[in-house]
C-alpha positions in Angstrom: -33.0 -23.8 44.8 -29.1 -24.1 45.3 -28.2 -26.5 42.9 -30.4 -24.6 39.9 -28.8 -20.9 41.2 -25.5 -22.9 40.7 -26.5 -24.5 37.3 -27.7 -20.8 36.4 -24.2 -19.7 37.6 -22.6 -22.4 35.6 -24.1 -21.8 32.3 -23.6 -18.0 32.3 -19.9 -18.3 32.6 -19.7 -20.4 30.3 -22.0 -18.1 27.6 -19.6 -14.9 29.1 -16.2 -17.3 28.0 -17.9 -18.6 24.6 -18.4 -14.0 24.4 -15.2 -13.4 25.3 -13.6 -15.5 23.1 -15.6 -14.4 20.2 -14.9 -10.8 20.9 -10.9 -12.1 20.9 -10.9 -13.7 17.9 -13.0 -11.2 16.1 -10.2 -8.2 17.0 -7.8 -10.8 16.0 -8.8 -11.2 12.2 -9.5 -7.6 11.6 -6.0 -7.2 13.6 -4.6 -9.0 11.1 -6.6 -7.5 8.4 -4.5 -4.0 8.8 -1.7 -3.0 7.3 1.3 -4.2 9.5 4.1 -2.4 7.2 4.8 0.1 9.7 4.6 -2.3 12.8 7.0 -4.5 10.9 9.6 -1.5 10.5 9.0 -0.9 14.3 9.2 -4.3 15.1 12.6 -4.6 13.6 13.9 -1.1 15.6 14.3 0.6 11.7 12.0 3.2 12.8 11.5 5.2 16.1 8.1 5.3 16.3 4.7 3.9 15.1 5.1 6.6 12.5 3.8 5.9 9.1 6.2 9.0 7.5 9.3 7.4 8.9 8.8 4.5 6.2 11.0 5.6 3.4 11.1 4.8 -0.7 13.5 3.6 -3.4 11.3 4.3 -6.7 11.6 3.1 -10.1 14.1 0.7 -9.0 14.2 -0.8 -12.6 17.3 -2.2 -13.4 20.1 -4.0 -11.9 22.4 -0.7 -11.0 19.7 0.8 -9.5 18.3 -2.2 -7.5 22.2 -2.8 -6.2 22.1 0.7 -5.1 18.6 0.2 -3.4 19.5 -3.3 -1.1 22.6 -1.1 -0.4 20.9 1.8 0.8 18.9 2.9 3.6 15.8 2.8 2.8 13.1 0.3 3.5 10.6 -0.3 1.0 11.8 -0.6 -2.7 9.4 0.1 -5.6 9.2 -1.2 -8.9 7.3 -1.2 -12.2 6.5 -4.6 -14.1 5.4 -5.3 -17.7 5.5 -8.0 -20.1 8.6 -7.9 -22.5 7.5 -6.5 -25.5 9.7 -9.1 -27.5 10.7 -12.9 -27.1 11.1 -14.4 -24.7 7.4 -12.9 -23.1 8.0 -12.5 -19.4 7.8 -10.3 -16.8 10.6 -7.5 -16.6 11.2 -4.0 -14.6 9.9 -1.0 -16.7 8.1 1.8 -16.8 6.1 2.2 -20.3 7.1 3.8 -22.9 9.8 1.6 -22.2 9.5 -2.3 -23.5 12.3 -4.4 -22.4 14.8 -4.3 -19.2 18.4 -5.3 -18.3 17.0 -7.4 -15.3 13.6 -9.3 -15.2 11.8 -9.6 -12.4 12.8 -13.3 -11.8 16.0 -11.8 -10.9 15.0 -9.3 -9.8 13.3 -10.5 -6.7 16.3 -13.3 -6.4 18.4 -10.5 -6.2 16.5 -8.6 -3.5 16.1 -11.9 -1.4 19.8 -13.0 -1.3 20.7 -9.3 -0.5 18.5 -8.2 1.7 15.2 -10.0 3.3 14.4 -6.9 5.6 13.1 -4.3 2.7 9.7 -4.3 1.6 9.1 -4.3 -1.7 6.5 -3.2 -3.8 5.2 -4.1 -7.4 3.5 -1.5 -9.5 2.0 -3.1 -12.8 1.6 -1.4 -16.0 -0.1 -3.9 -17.8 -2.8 -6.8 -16.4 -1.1 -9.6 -18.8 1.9 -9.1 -16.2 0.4 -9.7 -13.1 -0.1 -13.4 -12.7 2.9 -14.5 -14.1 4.5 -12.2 -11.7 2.4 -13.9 -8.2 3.5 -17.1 -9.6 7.5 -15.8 -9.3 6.5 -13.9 -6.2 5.1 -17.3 -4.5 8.4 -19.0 -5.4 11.0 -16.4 -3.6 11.6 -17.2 0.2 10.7 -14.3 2.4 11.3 -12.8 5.7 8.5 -13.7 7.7 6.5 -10.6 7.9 8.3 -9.0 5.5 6.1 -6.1 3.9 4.8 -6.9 0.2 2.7 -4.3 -1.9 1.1 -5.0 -5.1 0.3 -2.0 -6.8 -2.4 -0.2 -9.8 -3.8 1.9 -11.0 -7.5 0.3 -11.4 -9.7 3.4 -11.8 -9.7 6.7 -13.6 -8.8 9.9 -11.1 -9.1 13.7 -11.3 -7.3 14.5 -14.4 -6.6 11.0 -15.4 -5.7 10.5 -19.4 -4.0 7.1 -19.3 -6.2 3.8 -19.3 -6.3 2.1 -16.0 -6.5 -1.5 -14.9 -9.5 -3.0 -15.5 -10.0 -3.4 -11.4 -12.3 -6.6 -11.6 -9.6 -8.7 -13.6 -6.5 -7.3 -11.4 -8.2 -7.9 -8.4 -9.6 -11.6 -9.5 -5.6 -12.0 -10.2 -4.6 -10.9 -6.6 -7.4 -12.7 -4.7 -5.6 -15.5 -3.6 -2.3 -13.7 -2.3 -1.6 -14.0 1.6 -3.9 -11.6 3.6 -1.0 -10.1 5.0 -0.2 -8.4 1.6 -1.1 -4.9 1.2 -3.3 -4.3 -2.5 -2.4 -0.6 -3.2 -5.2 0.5 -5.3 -5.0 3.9 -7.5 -6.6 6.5 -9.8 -4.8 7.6 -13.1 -4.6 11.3 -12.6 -2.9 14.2 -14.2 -1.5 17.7 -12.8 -1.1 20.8 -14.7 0.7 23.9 -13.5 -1.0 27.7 -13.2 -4.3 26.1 -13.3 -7.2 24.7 -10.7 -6.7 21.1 -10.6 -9.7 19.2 -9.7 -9.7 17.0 -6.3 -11.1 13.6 -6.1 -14.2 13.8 -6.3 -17.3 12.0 -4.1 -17.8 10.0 -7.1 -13.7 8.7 -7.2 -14.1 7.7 -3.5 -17.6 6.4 -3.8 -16.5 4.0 -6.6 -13.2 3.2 -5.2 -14.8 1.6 -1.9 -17.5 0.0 -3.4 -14.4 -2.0 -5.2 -12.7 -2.5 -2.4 -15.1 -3.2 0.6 -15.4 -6.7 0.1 -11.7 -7.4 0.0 -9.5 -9.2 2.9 -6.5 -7.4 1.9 -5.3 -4.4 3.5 -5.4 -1.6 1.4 -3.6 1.5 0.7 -5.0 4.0 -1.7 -1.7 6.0 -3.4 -2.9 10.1 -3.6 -1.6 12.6 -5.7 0.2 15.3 -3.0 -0.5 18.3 -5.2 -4.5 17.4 -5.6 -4.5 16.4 -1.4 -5.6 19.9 -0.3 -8.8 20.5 -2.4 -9.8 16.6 -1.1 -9.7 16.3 2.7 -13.3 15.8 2.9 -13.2 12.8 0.6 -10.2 11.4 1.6 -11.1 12.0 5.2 -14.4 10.2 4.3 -12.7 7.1 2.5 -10.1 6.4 5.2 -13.1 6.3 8.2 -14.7 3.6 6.1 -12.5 0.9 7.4 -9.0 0.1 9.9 -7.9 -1.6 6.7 -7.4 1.2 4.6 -4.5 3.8 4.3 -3.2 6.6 1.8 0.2 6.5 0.2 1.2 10.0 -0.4 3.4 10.5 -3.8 4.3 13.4 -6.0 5.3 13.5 -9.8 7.9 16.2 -10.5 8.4 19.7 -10.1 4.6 19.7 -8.8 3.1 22.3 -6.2 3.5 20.6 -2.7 3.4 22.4 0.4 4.4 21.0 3.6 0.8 22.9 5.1 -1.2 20.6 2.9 0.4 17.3 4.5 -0.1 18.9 7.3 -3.8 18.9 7.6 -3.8 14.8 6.7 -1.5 14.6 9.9 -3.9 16.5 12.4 -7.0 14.6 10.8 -5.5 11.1 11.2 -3.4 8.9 13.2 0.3 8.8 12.4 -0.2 4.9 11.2 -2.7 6.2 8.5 -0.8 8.0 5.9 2.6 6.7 4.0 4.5 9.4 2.5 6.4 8.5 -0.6 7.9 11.9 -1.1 11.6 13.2 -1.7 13.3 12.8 1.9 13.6 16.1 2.8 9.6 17.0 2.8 9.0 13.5 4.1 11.7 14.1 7.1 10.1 17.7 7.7 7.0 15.9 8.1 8.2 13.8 10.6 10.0 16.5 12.6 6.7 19.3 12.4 3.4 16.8 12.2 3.5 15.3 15.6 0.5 14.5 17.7 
């Protein structure tokens, strides 16, 4: 009766270790499944606090003036757009479309920003699909800090107000596939804004559609939102964002649009602080900071 109590004894331990290290594992993939831009900012003492809003933007950083002014500066992530030249040689260069051609492709450009400086994050937005894997093939040859923050960014759907012609998401994201988990897929909505009218939000159909793309995906994502079309969406948003740990929202604006700082607010009550990037001009992002504390 001892010896099978003991052999009982025995082979429950070692069912509650095989449990326990199932459980580990298990929150260590779907740790590593998040977004790690802030921790990495943390990490490296850049930001005080497991803040989201203390990340801060360089945008449109597309040429070679404005990408030495970017590694010199202080911020931390550094945003640019990528196309193919419209002329001979075909390869991939930093604009933003109307524009065709560039002073700085982005072969140099991400040589430039890894001899400078291998702390930033970086982030690619592409303006046309026949960029994109000609641009992970450059992007696989650059050396990198390890941890380093990369974001590869479209606009795969069509949004509240949304005229231009998106991605089409099933090619971008077959492109993207085989990039390092680690990277962070920042998937959009065209969308437009119009002033002295009622702007639709995004709708139950934009967030129903946009995680049906993305709930398969091993990536981290981040889903960019229009500031000024935030305020009429919190139920959606609030609904997309509970859907999974790997999703966040990257807050930006276009110019001279209606922001308030009550709108942002409401996002910072309704989430945690590691949720929500704001891509905004410093001074709303920094009164963020200072009056949306937990």
């Amino acid at each position: 009766m001892g010896r099978t109590r003991a052999v009982f004894c025995r082979m429950a331990l070692f069912v509650l270790g095989l449990s326990t290290l199932f459980i580990y594992f298990t929150w260590s993939y779907n740790a590593q499944m998040e977004d790690q831009t802030m921790e990495y900012f943390f990490r490296q003492r850049q930001i005080n606090q497991k803040d989201a809003a203390e990340v801060t933007w360089s945008h449109a950083v597309n040429s070679r003036s404005r990408l030495t002014e970017a590694l010199a500066g202080p911020c931390h992530m550094i945003e640019a757009d990528v196309i193919m030249r419209g002329a001979d040689p075909r390869e991939p260069v930093m604009a933003h479309p109307p524009q065709t051609d560039s002073d700085i492709t982005l072969r140099e450009w991400l040589a430039a920003a890894a001899a400078k400086d291998r702390t930033k994050g970086i982030k690619l937005d592409f303006k046309s699909l026949d960029a994109v894997s000609p641009s992970l093939v450059l992007l696989e040859e650059v050396p990198t800090e390890a941890g380093r923050p990369v974001w590869i960014n479209a606009d795969v759907l069509t949004g509240p107000g949304g005229h231009a012609k998106p991605l089409d998401p099933h090619g971008f994201l077959s492109a993207v596939s085989a990039l390092p988990t680690s990277t962070v897929l920042s998937l959009g909505w065209t969308t437009g804004w119009s002033a002295g009218v009622d702007n639709p939000g995004y709708s139950w159909d934009n967030v129903h559609e946009m995680e049906e793309l993305c709930r398969r995906l091993k990536h981290p994502v981040t889903f960019p939102v229009r500031a000024s079309l935030m305020a009429q969406s919190l139920p959606q948003l609030s609904w997309l964002l509970q859907q999974s740990d790997r999703y966040t929202l990257t807050v930006w604006t276009g110019h001279n649009e209606d922001l308030t700082l009550k709108d942002m607010l409401l996002y910072r009550k309704e989430f945690e602080m590691r949720r929500i990037y704001y891509d905004l001009p410093d001074s709303i992002r920094a009164e963020i900071v200072v009056h949306g504390g937990t």
